[in-house]
DOKOL-938434 format. One record per residue (C-alpha): residue number from 1; residue in one letter; x, z, y. Coordinates in steps of 0.1 Angstrom, whole numbers, plus 2048, in hexadecimal, padded with zeros to 3 digits. Layout:
NUM  A  X  Z  Y .
...
***
This chain:
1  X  18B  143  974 .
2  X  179  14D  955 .
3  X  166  16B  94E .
4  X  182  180  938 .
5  X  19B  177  952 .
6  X  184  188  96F .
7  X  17E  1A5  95C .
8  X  1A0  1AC  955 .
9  X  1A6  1AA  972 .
10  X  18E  1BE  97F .
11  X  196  1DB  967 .
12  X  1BB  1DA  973 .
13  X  1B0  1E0  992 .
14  X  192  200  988 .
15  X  1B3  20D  976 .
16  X  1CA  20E  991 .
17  X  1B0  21E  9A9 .
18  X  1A5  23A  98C .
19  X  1C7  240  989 .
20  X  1D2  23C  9AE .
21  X  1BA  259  9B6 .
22  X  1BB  271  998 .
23  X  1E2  270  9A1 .
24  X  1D4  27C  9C4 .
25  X  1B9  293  9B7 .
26  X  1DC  2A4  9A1 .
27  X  1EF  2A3  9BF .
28  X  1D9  2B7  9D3 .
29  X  1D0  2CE  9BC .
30  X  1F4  2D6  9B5 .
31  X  1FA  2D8  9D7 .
32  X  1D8  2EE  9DD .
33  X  1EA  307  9BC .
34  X  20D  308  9CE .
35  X  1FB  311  9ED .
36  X  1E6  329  9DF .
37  X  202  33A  9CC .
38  X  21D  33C  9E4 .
39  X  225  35A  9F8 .
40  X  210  355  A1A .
41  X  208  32D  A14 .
42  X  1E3  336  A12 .
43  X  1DF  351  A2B .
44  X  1F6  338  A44 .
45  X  1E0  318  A3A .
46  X  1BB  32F  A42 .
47  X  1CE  33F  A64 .
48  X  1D5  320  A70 .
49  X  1B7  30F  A6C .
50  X  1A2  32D  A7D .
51  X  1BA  332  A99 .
52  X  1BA  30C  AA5 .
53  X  193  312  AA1 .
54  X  196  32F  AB8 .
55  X  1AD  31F  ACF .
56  X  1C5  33B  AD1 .
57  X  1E8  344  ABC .
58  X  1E6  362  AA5 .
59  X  208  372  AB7 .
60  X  20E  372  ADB .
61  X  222  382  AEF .
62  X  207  380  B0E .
63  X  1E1  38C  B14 .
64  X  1C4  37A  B01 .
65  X  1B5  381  B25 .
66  X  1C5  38D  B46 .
67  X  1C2  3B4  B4A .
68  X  1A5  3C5  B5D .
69  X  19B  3E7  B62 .
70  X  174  3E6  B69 .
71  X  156  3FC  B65 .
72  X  139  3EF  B53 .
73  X  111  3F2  B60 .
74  X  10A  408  B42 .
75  X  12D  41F  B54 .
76  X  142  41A  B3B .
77  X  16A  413  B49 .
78  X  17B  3F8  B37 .
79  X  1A1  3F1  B37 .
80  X  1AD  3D2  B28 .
81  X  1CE  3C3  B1C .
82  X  1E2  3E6  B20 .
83  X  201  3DB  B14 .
84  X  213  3F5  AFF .
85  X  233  3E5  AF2 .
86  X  24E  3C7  AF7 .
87  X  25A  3C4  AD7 .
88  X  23E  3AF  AC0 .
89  X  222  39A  ACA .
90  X  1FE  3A8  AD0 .
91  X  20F  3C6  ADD .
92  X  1EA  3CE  AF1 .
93  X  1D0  3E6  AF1 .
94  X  1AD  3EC  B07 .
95  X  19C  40E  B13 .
96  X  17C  417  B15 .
97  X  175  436  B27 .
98  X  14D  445  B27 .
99  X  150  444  B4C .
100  X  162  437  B6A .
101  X  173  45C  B6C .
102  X  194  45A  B57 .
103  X  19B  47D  B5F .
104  X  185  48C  B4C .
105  X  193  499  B2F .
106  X  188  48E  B0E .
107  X  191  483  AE7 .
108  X  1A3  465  AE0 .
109  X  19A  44C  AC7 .
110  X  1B8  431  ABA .
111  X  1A5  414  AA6 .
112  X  1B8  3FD  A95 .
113  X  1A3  3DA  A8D .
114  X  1A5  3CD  A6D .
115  X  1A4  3A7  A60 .
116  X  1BE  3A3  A40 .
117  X  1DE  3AC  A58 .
118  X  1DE  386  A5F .
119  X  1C0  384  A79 .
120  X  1AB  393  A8A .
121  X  1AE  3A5  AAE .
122  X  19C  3C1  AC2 .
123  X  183  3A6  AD1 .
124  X  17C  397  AB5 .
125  X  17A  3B0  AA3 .
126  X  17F  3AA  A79 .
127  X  175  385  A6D .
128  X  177  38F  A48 .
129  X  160  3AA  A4D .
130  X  13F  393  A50 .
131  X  125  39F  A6C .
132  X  138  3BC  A73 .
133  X  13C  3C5  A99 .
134  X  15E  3DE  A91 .
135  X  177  3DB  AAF .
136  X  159  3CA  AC4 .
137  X  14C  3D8  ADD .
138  X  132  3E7  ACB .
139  X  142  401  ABC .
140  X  15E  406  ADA .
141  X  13E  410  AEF .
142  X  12C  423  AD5 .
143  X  14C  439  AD2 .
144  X  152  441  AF8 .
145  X  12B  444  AFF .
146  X  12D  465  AE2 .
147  X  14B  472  AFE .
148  X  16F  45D  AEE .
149  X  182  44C  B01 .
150  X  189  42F  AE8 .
151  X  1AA  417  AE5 .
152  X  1A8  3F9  AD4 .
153  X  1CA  3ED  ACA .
154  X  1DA  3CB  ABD .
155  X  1F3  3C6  AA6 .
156  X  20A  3A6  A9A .
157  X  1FD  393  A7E .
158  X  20C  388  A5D .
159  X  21C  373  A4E .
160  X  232  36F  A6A .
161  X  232  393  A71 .
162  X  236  3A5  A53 .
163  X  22E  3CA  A47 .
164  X  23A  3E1  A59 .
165  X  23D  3D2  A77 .
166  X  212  3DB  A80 .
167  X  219  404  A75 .
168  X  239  3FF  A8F .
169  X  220  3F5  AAA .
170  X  208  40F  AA5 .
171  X  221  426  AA7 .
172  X  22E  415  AC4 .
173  X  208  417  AD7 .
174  X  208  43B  ACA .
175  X  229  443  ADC .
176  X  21E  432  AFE .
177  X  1FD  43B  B00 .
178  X  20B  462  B02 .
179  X  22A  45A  B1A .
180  X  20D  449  B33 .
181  X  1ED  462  B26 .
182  X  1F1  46F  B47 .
183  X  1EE  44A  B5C .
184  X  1D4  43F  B3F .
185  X  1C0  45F  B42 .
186  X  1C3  465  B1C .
187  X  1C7  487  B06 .
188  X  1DF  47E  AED .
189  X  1DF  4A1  AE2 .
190  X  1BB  49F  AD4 .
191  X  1BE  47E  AC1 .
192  X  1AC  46A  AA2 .
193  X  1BA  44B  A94 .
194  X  19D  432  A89 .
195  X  19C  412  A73 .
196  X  18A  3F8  A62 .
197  X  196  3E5  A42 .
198  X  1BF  3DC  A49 .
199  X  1BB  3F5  A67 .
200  X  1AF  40E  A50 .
201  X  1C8  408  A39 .
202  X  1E2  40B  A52 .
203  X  1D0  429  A64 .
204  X  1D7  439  A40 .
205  X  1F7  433  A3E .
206  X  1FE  442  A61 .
207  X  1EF  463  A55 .
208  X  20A  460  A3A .
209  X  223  45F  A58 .
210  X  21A  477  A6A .
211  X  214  492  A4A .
212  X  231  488  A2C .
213  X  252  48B  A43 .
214  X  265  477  A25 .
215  X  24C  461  A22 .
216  X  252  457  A45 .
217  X  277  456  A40 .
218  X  273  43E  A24 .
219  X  25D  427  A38 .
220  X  274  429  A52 .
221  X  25A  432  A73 .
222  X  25D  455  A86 .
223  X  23C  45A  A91 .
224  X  239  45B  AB1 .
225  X  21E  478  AB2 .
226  X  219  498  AA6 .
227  X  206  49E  A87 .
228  X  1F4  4B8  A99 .
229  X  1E7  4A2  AB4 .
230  X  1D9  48A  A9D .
231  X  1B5  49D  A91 .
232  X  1A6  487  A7D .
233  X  1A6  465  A6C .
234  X  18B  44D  A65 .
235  X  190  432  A4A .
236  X  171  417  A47 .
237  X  17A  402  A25 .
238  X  1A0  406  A21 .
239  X  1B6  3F5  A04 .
240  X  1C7  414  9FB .
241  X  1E0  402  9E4 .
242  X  1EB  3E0  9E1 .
243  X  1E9  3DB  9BD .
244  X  1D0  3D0  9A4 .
245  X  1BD  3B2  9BB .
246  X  1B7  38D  9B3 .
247  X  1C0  370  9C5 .
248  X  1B0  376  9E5 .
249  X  1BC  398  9F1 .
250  X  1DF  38F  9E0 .
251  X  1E4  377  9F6 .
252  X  1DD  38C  A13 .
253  X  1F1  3A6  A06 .
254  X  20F  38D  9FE .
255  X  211  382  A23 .
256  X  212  3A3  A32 .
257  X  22B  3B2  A1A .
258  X  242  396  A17 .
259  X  244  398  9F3 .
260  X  22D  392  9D4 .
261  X  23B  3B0  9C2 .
262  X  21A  3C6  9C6 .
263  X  21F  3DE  9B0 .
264  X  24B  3EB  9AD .
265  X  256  3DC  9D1 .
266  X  25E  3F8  9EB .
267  X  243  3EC  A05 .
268  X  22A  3EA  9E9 .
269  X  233  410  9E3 .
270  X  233  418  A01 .
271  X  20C  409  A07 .
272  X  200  41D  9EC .
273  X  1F0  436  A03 .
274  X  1E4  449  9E2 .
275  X  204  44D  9D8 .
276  X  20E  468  9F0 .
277  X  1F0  476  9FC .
278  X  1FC  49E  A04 .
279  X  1EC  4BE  A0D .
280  X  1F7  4B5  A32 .
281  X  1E5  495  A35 .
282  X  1CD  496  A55 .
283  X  1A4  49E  A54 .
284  X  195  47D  A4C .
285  X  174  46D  A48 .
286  X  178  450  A2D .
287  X  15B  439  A26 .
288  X  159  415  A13 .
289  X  13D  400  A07 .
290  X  132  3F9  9E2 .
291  X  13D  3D2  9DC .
292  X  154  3C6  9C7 .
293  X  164  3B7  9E9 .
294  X  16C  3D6  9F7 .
295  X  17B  3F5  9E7 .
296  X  163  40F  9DE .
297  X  17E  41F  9C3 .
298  X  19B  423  9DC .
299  X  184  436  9F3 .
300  X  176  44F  9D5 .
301  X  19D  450  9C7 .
302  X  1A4  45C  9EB .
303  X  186  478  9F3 .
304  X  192  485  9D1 .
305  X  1B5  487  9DC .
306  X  1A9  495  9FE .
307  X  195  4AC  9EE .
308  X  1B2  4B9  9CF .
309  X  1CD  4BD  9EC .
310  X  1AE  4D5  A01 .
311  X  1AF  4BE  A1F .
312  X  192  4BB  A33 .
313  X  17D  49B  A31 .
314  X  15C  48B  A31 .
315  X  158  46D  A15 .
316  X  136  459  A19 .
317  X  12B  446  A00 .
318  X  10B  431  9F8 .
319  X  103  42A  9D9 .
320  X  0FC  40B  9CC .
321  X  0D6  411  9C4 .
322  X  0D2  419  9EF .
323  X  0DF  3FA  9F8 .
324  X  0FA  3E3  9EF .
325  X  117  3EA  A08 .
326  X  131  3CB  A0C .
327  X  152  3CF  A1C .
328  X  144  3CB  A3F .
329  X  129  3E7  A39 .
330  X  139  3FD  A55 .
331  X  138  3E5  A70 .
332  X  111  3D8  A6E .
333  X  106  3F2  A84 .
334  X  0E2  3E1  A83 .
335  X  0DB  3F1  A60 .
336  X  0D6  410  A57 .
337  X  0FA  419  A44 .
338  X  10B  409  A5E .
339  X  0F9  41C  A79 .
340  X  0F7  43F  A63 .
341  X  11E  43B  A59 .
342  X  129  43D  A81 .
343  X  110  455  A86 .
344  X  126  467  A6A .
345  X  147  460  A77 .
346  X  13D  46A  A9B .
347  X  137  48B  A8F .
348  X  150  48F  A7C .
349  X  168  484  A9A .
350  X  157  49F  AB1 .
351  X  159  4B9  A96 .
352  X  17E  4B7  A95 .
353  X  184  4AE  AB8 .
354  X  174  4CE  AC9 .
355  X  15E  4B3  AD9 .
356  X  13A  4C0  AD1 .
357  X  13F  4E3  AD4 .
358  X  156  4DA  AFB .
359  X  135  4C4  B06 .
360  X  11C  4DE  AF9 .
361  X  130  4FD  B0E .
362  X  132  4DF  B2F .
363  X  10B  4DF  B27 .
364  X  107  506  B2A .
365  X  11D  50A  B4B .
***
């Protein structure tokens, strides 16, 4: 075989390969696009992968754990895998009481985790939020050592379960947690609802609930407690509207709504906690870091809204020339905004709880 007939030959062959595998490289990368731009292909594509990682579904119907009731060496009572509903998966909560005694009568704290409303869980606490210990024990211990008892609650996960389903089971826990406060040694009259990131957000929205009767009517949820019981929320680094995000949180946002109409859609509306903010919304504490990956400028829109509609509130803040805050500021409880923002809420809680002045007056008998 001569030479020209070899390197023909051989260039037929360099062709076919070149093209062979930019027709791949096109392939996957319109197949990575038409992931990436779907409704939930993304979001479903990342769950899945972490999940198998973690060796556990995101929605069960049954206990990560069996449930145990068990008092700690430190003293504090732990309840797990209380399970508060029938209806959707994850339908489970744990207790932590400051002592074995549940029949003293305290405060109680409802935390709601947070992880993009697609994972997440009150063991693990929230993934997205890097380093942070929210929903860990940590901060579930922290909480009932200042005198809370503290709940820690699941919820189903999107995109197979959609918004609202996660507000329904919240007000579902809400609703058995007071129809067994006695058994559960709880006082749901003397209540603050707590969350971090999607928990926050929907901790937000429940003070919406509970405070705008037709806003409740519109979402479709009776709330299942009295606005007067609930005394205060906290909100660590809430999205307080859906709208105006890139790809990233969009595709969060797409899964759990179940459309990708973020701006006109009815449950886009409705998630626009900003949008109906009244003079009847609860006392709240609001705090978010200083990133662009969290969402400083819903948190100021809010303590100005708080503040126009003469509603008591606390809004901390840290500047960017203190320290750059991320969107998992409020769970590294190691630094000193982490640790100092807790400190903050605490107080807050007690102030509105009746909790420092009932422990100073125990102190003087």
């Amino acid at each position: 075989m001569n030479q020209p007939e070899t390197s023909s030959k051989v260039w037929r062959i360099l062709k076919w390969t070149l093209t062979g595998t930019l027709g791949l490289i096109v392939l996957l990368v319109a197949a990575a696009l038409l992931i990436a731009n779907s409704q939930d292909g993304s979001v479903k594509v990342l769950q899945t992968y972490l999940y198998s990682q973690w060796g556990r579904e995101p929605n069960s119907f049954e206990p990560l754990s069996p449930p145990r009731d068990a008092v700690r060496s430190d003293g504090v009572r732990i309840r797990t895998n209380v399970k508060f509903g029938t209806e959707y998966p994850n339908s489970f909560l744990d207790i932590w009481y400051p002592t074995a005694d549940d029949r003293v009568k305290r405060p109680t704290v409802i935390f709601m985790h947070g992880g993009g409303w697609f994972m997440g869980s009150k063991e693990m606490g929230d993934p997205l939020a890097a380093g942070s210990t929210e929903s860990t024990s940590e901060l579930s211990t922290l909480v009932a050592k200042e005198g809370f008892n503290f709940v820690n609650l699941d919820y189903a996960l999107s995109p197979e379960y959609r918004y609202p389903v996660p507000m329904k089971q919240l007000n579902q826990a809400l609703a058995y947690l007071q129809e067994h406060s006695e058994e559960l040694g709880l006082d749901m009259t003397n209540v603050v609802i707590m969350g971090g990131s999607a928990g926050a957000q929907m901790t937000a929205q429940y003070g919406l609930l509970i405070s705008n009767p037709a806003y409740a009517a519109d979402v479709g949820i009776e709330p299942a407690i009295d606005a007067s019981a609930v005394k205060a929320l906290v909100i660590f680094a809430a999205p307080l509207k859906f709208s105006g995000f890139g790809w990233r949180m969009n595709a969060m946002l797409w899964a759990y709504l179940g459309t990708k109409d973020l701006e006109d859609s009815q449950q886009a509306k409705q998630v626009n906690i900003l949008a109906h903010v009244n003079s009847q919304y609860p006392a709240t504490y609001i705090t978010d870091g200083n990133q662009p990956d969290t969402f400083p400028e819903h948190a100021k829109a809010m303590a100005r809204l708080l503040r126009e509609n003469d509603v008591e509130h606390v809004f901390n803040y840290y500047e960017p020339s203190e320290a750059l805050l991320d969107h998992g500021y409020t769970g590294r409880l190691d630094t000193k905004q982490g640790r100092e923002n807790l400190e903050k809420a605490i107080a807050f809680m007690k102030q509105r709880t009746g909790l420092a002045s009932s422990l100073t007056t125990s102190a003087s008998e």
